[in-house]
N, C-alpha and C positions, 0 to 999 in steps of 0.2 A: 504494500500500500504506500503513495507517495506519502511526503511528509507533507501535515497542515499547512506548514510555512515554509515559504520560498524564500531565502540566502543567496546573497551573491555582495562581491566586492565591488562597490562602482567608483569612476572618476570622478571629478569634480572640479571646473575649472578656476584655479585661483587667482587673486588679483595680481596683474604683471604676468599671466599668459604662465605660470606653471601650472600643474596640477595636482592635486594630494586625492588620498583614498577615503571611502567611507561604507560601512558595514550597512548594506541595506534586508532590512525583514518585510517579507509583506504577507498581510493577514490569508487564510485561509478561502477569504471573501474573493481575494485581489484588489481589491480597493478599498479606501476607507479615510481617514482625516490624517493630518500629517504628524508626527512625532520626531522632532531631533534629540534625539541621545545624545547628554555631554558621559564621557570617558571620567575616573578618577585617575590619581597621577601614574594607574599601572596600567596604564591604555587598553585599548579595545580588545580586551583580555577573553580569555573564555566568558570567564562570569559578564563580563558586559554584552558579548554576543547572544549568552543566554538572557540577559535581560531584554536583549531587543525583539527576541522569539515569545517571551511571555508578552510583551505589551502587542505584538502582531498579533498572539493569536485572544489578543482582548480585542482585537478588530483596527488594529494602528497601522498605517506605513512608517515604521520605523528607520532610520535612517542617523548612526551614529560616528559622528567625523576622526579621521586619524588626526587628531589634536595636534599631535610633535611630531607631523614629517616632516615638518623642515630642521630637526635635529636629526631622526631615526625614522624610518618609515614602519608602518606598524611593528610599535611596540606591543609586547606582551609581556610582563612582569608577574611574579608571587608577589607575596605579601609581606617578608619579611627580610631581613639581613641585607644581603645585597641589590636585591629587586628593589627593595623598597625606597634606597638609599639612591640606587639610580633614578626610580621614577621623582622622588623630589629634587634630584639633578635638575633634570629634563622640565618638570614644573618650574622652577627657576629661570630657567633659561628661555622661557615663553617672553614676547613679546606683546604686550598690552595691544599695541595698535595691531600688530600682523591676527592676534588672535579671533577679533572684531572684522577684519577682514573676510576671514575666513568663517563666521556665524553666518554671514552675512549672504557668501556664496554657497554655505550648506544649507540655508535656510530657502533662499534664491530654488537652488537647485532641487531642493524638496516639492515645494511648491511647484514645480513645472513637470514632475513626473507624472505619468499618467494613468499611474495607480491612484495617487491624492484626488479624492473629493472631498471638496469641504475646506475646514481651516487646519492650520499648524502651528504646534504649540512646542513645547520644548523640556525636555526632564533633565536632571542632570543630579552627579551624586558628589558627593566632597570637593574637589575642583571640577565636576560639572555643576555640583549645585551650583556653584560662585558666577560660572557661564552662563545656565540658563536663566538665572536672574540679570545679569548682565543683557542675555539674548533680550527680555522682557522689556529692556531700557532703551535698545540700541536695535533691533534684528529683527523688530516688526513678526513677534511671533503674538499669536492668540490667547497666550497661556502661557504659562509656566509651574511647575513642580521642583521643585530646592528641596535636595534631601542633604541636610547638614555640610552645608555649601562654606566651606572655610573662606575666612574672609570677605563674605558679605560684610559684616557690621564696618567695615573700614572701606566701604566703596558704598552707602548708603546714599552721597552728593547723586548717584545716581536715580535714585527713589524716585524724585520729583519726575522722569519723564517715562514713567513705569503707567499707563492707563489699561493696560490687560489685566486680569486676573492672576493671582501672584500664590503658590500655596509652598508652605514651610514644614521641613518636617524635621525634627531636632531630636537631639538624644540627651538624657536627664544627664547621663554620668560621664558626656562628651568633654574630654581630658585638653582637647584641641578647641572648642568651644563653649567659655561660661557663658551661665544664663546671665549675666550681664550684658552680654552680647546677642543672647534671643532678645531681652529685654528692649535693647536700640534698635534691633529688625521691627519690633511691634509699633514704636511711638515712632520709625521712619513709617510705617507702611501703613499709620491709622488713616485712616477716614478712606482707602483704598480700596478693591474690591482684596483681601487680600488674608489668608486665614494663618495661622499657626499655631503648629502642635507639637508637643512637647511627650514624649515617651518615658515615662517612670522608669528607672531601674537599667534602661540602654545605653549602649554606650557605641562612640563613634563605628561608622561601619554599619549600622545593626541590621541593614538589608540587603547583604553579601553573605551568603550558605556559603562560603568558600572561607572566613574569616573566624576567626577566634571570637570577634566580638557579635558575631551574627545572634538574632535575637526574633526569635519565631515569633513568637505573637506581637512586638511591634513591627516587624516587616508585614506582616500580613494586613494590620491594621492600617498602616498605613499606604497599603497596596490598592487596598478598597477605597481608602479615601480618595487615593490619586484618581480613582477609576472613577469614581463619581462627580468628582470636579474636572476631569477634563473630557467628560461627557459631551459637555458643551461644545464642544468642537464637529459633535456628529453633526 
């Protein structure tokens, strides 16, 4: 029996006529609303291909960008010792404006495929959370889902030109992020359409099965939530 969802590696043409790669899923439907996958700093790794299959076969064209080819072309990283220490290498070495560039033409290019009916919104997890809220400011997406998006609370000047819908999903015992710091995402992001949640007892990671800090019933819960909030895209 085929598989529900259809996988393949696409191009993408980037600003200045190069091009980078991007992990595209599409629903079992073939068609459906759009989703850009932001990558954490171990790139478009297994677990992020697998996330792009779960949210396909929740009915999404999925569509998640090789972040750091212009250092490495897909990355794939563990989680610990050496991988890890590379992948925040490579996070370092990102370029603010190139990476806005490139939201820009994954976003572009989402939208033109013709599997996308409908609008396109954008998820992202620890430095993608940080991107898809960025996307939300800058990338003309519908939507956005931030799952413990390091360093938001220090790029908040962004807030003001954020008018999509914005959802947060944080972790109580986030070692990388105090609630001092959900705190300033809430009083940036009042009077917005714009929700956040906060998981008792979790900690950074908590929606990665592959990670030490993975955390079953708030990934779950907050899997549903995602799902219900960016409904609104069908």
């Amino acid at each position: 029996m085929a598989a529900p969802v259809k996988t393949e590696w696409i191009s993408i043409a980037a600003a200045g006529g190069a091009r980078f790669d991007a992990f595209l899923a599409c629903p079992p439907a073939g068609h459906g609303p759009g989703l850009v996958l932001f990558q954490e700093i171990f790139g478009v790794n297994e677990h992020i291909r697998a996330v792009a299959e779960q949210y396909a076969l929740d009915g999404f064209v999925v569509l998640a960008p090789d972040v750091f080819w212009r250092q490495q072309r897909r990355v794939e990283l563990g989680y610990e010792g050496a991988d890890r220490q590379r992948g925040m290498d490579l996070a370092r070495g990102l370029k603010g404006a190139e990476v806005g560039l490139d939201m820009v033409a994954t976003v572009t290019a989402l939208r033109a495929r013709p599997e996308v009916a409908g609008k396109a919104g954008a998820i992202g997890y620890c430095m993608g959370g940080r991107f898809a809220f960025l996307a939300a400011a800058t990338a003309g997406v519908d939507a956005a889902v931030c799952y413990y998006g390091g360093g938001i609370h220090d790029q908040l000047d962004k807030a003001a030109a954020i008018g999509c819908p914005v959802m947060f999903h944080y972790a109580e015992r986030d070692d990388h992020i105090p609630m001092s710091a959900v705190d300033k995402v809430r009083s940036a992001m009042h009077g917005k359409p714009a929700e956040v949640h906060v998981y008792p007892g979790a900690m950074h990671g908590f929606n990665c099965w592959a990670r030490a800090s993975y955390h079953a019933a708030s990934a779950a819960l907050a899997h549903g939530r995602s799902l219900q909030f960016l409904s609104a895209l069908f």
